[in-house]
RODO-681607 format. One record per residue (C-alpha): residue number from 1; residue in one letter; x negated, y negated, z. Coordinates in steps of 0.2 Angstrom, whole numbers, plus 5000, padded with zeros to 4 digits. Each point is the difference from the previous one (the first is absolute). Example, Ala and Ser with C-alpha at 12.3 -4.5 7.8 and 13.67 -1.06 7.14 Angstrom:
<sites>
@resi->1 resn->A X->4938 Y->5022 Z->5039
@resi->2 resn->S X->4994 Y->4983 Z->4997
</sites>
This chain:
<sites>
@resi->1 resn->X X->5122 Y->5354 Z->4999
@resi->2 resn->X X->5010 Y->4995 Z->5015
@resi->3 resn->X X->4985 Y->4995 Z->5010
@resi->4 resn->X X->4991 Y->4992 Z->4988
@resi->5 resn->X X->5015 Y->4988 Z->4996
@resi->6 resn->X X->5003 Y->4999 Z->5021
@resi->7 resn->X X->4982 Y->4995 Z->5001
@resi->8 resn->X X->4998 Y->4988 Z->4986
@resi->9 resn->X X->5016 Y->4990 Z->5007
@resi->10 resn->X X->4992 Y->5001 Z->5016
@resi->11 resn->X X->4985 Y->4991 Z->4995
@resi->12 resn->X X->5007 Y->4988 Z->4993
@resi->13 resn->X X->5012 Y->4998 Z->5014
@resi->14 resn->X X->4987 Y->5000 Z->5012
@resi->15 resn->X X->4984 Y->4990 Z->4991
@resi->16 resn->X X->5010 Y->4984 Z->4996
@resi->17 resn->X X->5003 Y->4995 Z->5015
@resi->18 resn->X X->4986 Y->5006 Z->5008
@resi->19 resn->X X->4988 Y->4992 Z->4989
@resi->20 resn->X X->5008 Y->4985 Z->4998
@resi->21 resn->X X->5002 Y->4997 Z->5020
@resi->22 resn->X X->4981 Y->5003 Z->5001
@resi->23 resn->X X->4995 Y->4990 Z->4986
@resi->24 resn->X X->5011 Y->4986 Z->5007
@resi->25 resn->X X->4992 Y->5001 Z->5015
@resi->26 resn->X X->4983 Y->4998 Z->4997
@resi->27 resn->X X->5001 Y->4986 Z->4987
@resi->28 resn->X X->5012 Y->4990 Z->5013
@resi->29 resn->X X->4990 Y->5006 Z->5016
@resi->30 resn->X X->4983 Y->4997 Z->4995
@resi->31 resn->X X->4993 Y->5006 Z->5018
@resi->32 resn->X X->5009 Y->5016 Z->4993
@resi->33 resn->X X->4987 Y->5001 Z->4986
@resi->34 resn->X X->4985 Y->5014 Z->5005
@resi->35 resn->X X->5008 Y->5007 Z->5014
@resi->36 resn->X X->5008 Y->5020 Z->5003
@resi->37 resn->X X->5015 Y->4991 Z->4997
@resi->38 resn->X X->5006 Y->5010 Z->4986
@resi->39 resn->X X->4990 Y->5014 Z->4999
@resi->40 resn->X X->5008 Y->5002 Z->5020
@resi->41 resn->X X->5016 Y->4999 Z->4989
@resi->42 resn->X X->4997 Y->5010 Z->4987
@resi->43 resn->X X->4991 Y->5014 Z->5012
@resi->44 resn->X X->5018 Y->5002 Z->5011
@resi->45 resn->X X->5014 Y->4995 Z->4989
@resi->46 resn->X X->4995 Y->5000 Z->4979
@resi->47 resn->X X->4989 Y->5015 Z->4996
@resi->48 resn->X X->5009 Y->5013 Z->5010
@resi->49 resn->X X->5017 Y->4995 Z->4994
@resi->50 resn->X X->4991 Y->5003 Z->4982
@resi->51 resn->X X->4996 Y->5016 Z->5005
@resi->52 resn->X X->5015 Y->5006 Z->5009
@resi->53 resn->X X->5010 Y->4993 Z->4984
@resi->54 resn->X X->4990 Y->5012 Z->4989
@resi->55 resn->X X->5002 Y->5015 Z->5014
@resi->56 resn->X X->4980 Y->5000 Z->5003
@resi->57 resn->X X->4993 Y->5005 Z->5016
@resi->58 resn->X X->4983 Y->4991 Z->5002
@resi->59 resn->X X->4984 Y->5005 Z->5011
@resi->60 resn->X X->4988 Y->4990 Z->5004
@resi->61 resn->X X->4985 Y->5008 Z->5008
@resi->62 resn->X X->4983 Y->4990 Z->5006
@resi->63 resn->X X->5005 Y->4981 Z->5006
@resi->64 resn->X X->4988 Y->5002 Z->5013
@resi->65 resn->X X->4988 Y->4997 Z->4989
@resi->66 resn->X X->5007 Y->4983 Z->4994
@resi->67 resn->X X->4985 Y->4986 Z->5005
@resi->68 resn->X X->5004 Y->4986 Z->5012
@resi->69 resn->X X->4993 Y->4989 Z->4987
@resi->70 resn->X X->5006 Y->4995 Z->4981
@resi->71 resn->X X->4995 Y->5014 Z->4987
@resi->72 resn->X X->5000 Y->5008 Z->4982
@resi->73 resn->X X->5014 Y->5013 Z->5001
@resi->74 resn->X X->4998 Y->5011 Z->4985
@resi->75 resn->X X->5011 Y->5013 Z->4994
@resi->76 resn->X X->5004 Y->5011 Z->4985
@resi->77 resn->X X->5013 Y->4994 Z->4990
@resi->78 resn->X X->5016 Y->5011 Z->4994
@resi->79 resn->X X->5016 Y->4990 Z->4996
@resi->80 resn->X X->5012 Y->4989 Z->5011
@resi->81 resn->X X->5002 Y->5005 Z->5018
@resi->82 resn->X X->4983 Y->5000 Z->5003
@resi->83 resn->X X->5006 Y->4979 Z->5005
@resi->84 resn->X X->5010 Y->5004 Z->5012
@resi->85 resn->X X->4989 Y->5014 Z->5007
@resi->86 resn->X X->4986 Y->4990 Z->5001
@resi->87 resn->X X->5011 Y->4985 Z->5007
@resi->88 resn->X X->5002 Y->5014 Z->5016
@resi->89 resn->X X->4983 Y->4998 Z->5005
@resi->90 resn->X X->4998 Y->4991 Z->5016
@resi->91 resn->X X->4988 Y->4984 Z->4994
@resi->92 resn->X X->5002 Y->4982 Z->4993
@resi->93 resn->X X->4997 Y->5003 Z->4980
@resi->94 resn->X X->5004 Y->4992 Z->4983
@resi->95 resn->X X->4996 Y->5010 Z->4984
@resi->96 resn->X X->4992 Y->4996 Z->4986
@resi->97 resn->X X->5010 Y->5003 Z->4987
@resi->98 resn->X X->5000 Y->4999 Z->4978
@resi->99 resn->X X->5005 Y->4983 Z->4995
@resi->100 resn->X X->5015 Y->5006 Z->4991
@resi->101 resn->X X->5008 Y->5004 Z->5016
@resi->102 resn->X X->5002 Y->4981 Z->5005
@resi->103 resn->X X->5015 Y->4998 Z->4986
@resi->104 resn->X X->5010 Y->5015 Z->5005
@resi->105 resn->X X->5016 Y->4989 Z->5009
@resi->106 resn->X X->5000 Y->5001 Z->5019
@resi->107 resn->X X->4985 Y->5014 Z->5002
@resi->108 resn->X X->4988 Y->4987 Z->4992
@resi->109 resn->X X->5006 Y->4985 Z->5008
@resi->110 resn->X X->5000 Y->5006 Z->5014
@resi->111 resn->X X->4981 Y->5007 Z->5000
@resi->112 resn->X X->4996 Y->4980 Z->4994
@resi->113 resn->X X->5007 Y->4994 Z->5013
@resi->114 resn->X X->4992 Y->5011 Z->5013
@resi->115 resn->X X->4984 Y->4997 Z->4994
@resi->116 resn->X X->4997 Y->5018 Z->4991
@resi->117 resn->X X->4986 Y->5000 Z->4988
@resi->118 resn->X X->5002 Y->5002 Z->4981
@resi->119 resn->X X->4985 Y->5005 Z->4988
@resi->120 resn->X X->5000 Y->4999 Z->4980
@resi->121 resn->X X->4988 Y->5014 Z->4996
@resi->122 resn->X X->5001 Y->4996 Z->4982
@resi->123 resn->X X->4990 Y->4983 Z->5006
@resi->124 resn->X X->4985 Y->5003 Z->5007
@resi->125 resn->X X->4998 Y->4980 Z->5008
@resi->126 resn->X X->5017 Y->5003 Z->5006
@resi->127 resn->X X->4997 Y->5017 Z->5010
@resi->128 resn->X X->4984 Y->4990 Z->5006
@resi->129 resn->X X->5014 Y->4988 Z->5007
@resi->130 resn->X X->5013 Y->5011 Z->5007
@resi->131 resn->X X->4986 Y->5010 Z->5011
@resi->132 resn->X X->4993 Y->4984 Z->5006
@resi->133 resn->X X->5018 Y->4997 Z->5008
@resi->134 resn->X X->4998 Y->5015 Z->5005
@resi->135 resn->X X->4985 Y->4997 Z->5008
@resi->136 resn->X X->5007 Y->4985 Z->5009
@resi->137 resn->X X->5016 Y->5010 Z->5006
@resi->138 resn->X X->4989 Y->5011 Z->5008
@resi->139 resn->X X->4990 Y->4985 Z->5009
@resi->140 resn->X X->5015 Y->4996 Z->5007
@resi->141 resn->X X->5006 Y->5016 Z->5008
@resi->142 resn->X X->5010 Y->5009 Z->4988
@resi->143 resn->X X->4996 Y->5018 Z->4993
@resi->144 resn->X X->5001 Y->5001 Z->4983
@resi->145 resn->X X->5008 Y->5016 Z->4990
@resi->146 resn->X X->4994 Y->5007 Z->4982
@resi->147 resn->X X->5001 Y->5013 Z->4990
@resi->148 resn->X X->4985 Y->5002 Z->4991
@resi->149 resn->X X->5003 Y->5012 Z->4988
@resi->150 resn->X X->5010 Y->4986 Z->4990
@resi->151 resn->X X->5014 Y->5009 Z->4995
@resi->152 resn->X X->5010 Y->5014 Z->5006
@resi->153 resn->X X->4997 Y->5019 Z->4994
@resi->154 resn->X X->5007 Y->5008 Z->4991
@resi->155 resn->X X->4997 Y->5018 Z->5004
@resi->156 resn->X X->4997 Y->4998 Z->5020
@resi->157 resn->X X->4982 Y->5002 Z->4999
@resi->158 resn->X X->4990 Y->4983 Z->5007
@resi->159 resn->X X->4992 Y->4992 Z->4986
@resi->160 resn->X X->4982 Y->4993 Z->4998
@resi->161 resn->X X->5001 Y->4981 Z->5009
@resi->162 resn->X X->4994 Y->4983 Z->4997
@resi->163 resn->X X->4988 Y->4989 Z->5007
@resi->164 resn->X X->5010 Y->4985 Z->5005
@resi->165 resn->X X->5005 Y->5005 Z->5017
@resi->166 resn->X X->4983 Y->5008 Z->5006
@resi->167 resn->X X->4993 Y->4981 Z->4997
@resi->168 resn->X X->5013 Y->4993 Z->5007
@resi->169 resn->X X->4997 Y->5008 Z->5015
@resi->170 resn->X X->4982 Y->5000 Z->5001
@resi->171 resn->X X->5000 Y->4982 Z->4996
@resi->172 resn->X X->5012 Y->4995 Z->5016
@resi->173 resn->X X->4988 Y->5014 Z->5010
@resi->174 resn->X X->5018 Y->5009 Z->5008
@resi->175 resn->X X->5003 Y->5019 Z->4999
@resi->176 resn->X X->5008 Y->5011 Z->4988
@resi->177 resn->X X->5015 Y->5009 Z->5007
@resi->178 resn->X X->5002 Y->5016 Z->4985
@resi->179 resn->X X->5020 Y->5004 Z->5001
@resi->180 resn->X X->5007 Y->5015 Z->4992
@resi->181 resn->X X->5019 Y->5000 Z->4993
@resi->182 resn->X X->5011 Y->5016 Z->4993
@resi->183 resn->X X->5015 Y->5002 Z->4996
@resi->184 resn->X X->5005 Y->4985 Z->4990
@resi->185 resn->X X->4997 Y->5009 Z->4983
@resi->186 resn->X X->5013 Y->5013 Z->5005
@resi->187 resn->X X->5013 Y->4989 Z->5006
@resi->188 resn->X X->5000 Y->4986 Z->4987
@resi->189 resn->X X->4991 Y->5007 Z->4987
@resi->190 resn->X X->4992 Y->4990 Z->4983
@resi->191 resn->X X->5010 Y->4998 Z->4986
@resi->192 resn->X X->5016 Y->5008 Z->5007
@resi->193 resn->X X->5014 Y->4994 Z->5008
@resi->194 resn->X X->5007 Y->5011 Z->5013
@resi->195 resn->X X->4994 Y->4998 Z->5018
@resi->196 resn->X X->4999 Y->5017 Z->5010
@resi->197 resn->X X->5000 Y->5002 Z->5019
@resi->198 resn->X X->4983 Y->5006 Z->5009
@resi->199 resn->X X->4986 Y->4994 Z->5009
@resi->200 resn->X X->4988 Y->4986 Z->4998
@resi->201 resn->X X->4984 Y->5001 Z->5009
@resi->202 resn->X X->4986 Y->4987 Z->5005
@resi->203 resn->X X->4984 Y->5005 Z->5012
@resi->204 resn->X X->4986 Y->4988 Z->5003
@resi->205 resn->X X->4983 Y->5003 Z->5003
@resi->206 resn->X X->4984 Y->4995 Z->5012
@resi->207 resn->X X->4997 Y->4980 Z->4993
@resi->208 resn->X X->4984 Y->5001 Z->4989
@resi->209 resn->X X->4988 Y->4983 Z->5005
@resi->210 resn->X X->4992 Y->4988 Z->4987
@resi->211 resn->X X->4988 Y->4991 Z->5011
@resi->212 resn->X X->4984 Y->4997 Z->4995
@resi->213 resn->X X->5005 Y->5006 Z->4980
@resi->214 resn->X X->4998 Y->4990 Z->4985
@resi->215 resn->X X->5006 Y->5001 Z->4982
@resi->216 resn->X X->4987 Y->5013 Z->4999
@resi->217 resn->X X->5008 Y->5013 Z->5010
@resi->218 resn->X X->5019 Y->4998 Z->4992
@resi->219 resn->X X->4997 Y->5015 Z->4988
@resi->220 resn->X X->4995 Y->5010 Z->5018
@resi->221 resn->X X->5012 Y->4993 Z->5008
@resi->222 resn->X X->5013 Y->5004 Z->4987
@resi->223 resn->X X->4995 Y->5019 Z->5001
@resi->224 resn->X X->5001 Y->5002 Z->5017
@resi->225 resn->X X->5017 Y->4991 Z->5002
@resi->226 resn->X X->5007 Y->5011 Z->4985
@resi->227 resn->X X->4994 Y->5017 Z->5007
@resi->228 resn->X X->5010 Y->4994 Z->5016
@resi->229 resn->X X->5015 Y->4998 Z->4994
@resi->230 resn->X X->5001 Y->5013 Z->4986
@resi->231 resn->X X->4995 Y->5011 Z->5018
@resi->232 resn->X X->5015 Y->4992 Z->5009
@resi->233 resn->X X->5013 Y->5001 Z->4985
@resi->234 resn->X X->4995 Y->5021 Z->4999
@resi->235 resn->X X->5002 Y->4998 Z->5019
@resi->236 resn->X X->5021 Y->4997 Z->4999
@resi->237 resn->X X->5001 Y->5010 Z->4983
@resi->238 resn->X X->4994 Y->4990 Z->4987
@resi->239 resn->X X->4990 Y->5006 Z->4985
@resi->240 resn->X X->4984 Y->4988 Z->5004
@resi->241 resn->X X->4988 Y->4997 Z->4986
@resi->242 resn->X X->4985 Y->5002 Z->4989
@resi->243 resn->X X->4987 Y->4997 Z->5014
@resi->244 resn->X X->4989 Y->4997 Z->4985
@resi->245 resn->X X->5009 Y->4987 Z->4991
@resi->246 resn->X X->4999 Y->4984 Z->5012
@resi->247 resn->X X->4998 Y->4986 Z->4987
@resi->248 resn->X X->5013 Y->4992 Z->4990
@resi->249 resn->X X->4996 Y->4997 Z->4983
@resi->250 resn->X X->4989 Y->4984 Z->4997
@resi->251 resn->X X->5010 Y->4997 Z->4984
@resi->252 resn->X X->5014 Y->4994 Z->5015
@resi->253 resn->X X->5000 Y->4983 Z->5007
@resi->254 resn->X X->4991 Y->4998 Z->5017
@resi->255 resn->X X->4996 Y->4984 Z->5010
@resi->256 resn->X X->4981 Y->5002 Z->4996
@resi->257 resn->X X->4994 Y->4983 Z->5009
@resi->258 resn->X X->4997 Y->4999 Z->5020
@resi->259 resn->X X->5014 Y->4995 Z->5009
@resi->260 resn->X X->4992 Y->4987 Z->5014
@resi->261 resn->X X->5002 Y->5005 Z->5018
</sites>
């Protein structure tokens, strides 16, 4: 109970003016605005403090394996520190994020001002949207991060995904980095309160290419990326996956329509 209060007043402590300095930032610097400028913050000074307040020790295995270039990060989805994990990683990156996201004070406007993407899935023309500033975030330079299960889980296991960030991809022709994360179920877990002390890990794998797919490929493409990272999350202790069960339900919203290179 003590730590979970000690972190909680941490956060609050520490995200306000963090997020509020950097969303100031790039709305008054607009030179500011696509640059490593905050991830370079967030990297050294946010997410570890997050982690230390919560009493997490964090490895991170496979950077090399980052691209020189802009790409699709994808990773498994558990619960909250998976943000500041993934903010660790060595790369310029915005997420793409669930619109709801965008109201919550400070965190949302925050991510609007530094250009993060937010989807409505319940929309279909709107998701159609939100990859295609995707899309243009990544012609200029900037990795892009999603999970692409859609949700997190709920019993650690990686669920089936959905096809909106295998056409992104394919679409702006960069490569898919698969990410694995564990750990984040276990300290913070979903639908309780108390945080716990322990370790959070990431590992990235080899970047898998898209050149020369189409649309036709994404259900391949999908396979191969899922089997990687369900490989990578047994690889730090995970519980992986059904290797069989790749697909997300059709009854759930996808951005069906080609997103323009």
């Amino acid at each position: 109970m003590f730590l979970t209060l000690f972190a909680l007043t941490f956060v609050v402590v520490w995200d306000i003016p963090w997020m509020t300095y950097i969303g100031l930032a790039v709305l008054l610097v607009p030179r500011l605005r696509g640059t490593d400028f905050s991830c370079s913050l967030a990297r050294r000074f946010w997410a570890p403090g997050l982690m230390w307040a919560g009493r997490q020790k964090f490895v991170l295995e496979g950077t090399e394996h980052c691209p020189e270039g802009p790409a699709v990060y994808l990773s498994n989805h558990q619960g909250i520190p998976d943000i500041p994990m993934i903010y660790c990683l060595p790369v310029t990156l915005r997420f793409v994020a669930k619109s709801t996201i965008k109201f919550v004070p400070f965190l949302g406007w925050y991510m609007l001002a530094d250009r993060h993407v937010f989807i409505d899935r319940t929309k279909r023309s709107d998701a159609i949207r939100s990859l295609q500033r995707a899309a243009d975030q990544i012609r200029n330079g900037i990795s892009v991060v999603m999970f692409p299960e859609g949700t997190r889980t709920r019993d650690g296991r990686i669920r089936p995904f959905k096809k909106g960030p295998f056409r992104l991809a394919i679409a702006a022709q960069v490569p898919i980095v698969p990410m694995a994360l564990e750990g984040a179920r276990n300290a913070w877990t979903r639908g309780q309160l108390w945080i716990r002390p322990g370790t959070l890990r990431l590992k990235l794998g080899a970047p898998i290419s898209t050149q020369g797919l189409t649309t036709a490929d994404t259900d391949a493409l999908m396979m191969k990326v899922r089997h990687a990272i369900i490989g990578l999350h047994q690889e730090i202790g995970g519980a992986g996956g059904d290797l069989t069960n790749n697909i997300a339900p059709q009854g759930e919203h996808h951005a069906r329509e080609r997103i323009s290179a």
